[in-house]
C-alpha positions in Angstrom: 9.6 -15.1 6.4 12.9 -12.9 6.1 11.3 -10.3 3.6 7.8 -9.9 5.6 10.4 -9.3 8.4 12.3 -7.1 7.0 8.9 -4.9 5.4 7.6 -4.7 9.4 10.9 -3.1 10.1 10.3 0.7 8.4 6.6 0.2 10.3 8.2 -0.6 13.4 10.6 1.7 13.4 8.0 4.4 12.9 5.9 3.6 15.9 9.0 3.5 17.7 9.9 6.7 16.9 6.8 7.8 17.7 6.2 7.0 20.8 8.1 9.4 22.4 7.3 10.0 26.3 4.0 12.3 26.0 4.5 12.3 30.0 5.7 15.2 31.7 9.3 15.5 31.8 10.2 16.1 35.2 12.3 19.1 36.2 13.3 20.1 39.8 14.6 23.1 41.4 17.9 21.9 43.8 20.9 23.1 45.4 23.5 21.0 44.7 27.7 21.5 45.6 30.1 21.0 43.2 33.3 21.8 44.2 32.8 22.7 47.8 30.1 25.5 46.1 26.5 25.4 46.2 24.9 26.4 43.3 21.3 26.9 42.3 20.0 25.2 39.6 17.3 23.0 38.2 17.8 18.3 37.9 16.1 16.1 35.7 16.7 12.1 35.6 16.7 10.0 32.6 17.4 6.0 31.8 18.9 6.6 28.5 22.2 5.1 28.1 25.1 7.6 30.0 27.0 7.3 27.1 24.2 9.0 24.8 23.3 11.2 27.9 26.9 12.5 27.6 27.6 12.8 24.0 24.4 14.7 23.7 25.2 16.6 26.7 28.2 17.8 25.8 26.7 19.0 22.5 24.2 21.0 23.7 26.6 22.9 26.1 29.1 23.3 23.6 26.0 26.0 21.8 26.6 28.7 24.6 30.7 28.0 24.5 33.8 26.6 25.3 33.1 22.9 27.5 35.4 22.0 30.1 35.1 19.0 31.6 36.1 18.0 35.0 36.3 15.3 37.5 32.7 13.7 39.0 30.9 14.4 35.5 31.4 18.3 36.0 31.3 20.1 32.8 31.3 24.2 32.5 31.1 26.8 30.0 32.3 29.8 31.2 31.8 33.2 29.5 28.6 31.4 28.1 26.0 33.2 25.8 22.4 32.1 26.4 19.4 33.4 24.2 17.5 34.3 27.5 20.3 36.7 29.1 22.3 39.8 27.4 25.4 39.4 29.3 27.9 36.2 29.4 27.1 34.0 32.1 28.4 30.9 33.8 27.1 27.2 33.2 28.1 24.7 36.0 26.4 20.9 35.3 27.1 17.8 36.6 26.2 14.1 35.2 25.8 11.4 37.6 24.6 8.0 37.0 23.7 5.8 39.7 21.8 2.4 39.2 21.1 2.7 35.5 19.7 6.5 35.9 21.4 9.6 34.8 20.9 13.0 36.9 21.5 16.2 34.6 22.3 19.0 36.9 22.5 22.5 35.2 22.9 25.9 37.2 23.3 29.1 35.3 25.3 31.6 37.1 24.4 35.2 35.9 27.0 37.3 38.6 26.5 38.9 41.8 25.2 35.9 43.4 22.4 35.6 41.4 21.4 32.1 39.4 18.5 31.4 36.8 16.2 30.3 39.5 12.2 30.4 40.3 12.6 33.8 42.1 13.3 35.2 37.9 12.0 34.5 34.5 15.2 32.7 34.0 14.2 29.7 35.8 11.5 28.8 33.4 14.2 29.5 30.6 16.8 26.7 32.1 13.7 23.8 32.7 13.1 24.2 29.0 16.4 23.7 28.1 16.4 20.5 30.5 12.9 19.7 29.0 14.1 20.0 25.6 17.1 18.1 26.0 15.4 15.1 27.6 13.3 14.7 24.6 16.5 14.7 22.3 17.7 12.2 24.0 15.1 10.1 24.2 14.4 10.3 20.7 18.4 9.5 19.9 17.9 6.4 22.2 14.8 5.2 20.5 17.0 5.9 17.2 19.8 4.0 18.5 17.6 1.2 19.3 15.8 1.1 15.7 19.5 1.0 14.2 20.6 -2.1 16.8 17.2 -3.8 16.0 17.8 -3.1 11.7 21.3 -4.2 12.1 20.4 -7.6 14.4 17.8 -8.4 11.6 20.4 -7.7 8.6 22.9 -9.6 10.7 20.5 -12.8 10.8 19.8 -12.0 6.8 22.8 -12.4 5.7 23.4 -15.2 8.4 19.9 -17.2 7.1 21.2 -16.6 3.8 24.6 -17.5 3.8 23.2 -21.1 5.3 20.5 -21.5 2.3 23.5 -20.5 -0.1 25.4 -23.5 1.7 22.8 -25.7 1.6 22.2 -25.2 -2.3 25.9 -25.9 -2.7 26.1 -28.9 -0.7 22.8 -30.5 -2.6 24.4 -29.7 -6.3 27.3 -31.4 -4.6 25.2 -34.2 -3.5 23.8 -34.5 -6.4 26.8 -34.6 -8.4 28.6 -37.6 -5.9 25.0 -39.5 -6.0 25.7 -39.4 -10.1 29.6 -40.9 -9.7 28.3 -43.4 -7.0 25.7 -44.6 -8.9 28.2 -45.0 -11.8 30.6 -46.2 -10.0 27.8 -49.0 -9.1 27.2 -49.5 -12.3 30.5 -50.0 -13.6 31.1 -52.3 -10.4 28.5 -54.7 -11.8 30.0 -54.5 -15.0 32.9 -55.8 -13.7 31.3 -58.2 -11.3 29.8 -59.9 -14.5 33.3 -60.3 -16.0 35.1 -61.5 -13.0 32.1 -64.1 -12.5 32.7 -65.1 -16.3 36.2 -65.3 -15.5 36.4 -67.3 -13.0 34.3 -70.2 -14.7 36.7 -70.0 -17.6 39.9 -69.9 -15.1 38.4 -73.0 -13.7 38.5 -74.7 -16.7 41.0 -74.1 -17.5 43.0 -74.9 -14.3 40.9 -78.6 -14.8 42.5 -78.2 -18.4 46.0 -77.8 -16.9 45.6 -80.1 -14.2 44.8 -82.8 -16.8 47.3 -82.2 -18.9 50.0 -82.3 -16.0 48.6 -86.1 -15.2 48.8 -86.8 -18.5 52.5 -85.9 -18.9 53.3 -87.4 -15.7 51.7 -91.0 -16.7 53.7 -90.3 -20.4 57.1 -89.6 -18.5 56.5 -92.6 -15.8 56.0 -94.9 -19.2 58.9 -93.7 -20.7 60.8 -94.4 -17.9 59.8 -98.1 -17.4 61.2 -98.8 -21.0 64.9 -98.7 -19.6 66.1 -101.8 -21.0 
């Protein structure tokens, strides 16, 4: 049962993996303040665990630059170098996870009060970032859930294993105090036989002695009545 188990695991980790979200990924325009400024930029949600959201997150911003983090989930790369813009620009994000859902918030701050928004071809350049990085992570969470699931079933491998190993051990053991009992049993009877054997002759004999006591006695109360 273990091995057909464990040759289901490569096939189910391959569907798995490949059902990635074919839906939509959804990517809003929003205003959002961080740090008593509003900023233009562009939100998407996802359910993968915050802790992957962030590792990832963090990674990806650390392509155009320098990350610096901040209070509230604020991260920032200043002086940042996208692909879609020729001049350094400004990356303000913000990660906020509320009820087992992450908001990634990313505004890209290109000077003079302008943002990558939908009123420029920079817009589209940001929700594909967004897009792209919401399919990273789901596929790292589906990864992350193939490794749990591979490491629960190894776990309960070596676990199952471990018992049957057990189990072999304490039958040869068995098997081995079945073979002195039964000895033991038969050297019992053995001696059974013998003390049965001795016990008629120790009767016997204590009739033998008994006799022979009365018979002195009767010899020593003759001698006595001979006194002259």
């Amino acid at each position: 049962m273990i091995r057909k188990t464990m040759k289901m695991l490569p096939v189910l980790g391959l569907l798995l993996l490949g059902s990635v979200v074919s839906a939509q990924v959804s990517v809003k325009p929003v205003e959002q303040e961080i740090a008593k400024v509003k900023r233009t930029g562009y939100v998407t949600t996802s359910s993968v665990a915050e802790k992957i959201i962030e590792e990832a997150w963090k990674k990806k911003l650390s392509q155009y630059g320098r990350v610096l983090s901040d209070r509230g989930g604020v991260y920032k790369v200043e002086y940042a170098k996208v692909p879609f813009y020729d001049k350094n620009v400004l990356i303000v994000s913000q990660l906020d996870t509320r009820r087992g859902s992450t908001s990634i918030f990313m505004s890209v701050d290109l000077g003079n009060y302008e943002y990558a928004s939908s009123t420029n071809n920079y817009g589209r350049e940001v929700e594909d970032i967004l897009r792209d990085f919401h399919k990273d992570i789901d596929y790292q969470s589906q990864v992350a859930e193939a490794d749990k699931g591979l490491k629960e079933a190894n776990d309960k491998q070596r676990e199952v294993v471990r018992k049957s190993e057990r189990n072999i051990r304490n039958l040869k053991d068995n098997r081995s105090e079945k073979i002195k009992l039964l000895k033991r049993l038969e050297d019992n009877e053995k001696e059974l036989i013998q003390l049965k054997a001795d016990s008629v002759q120790l009767y016997s004999d204590v009739q033998q002695v008994n006799q022979q006591v009365e018979d002195q006695k009767k010899n020593a109360d003759t001698v006595k009545n001979r006194k002259p």
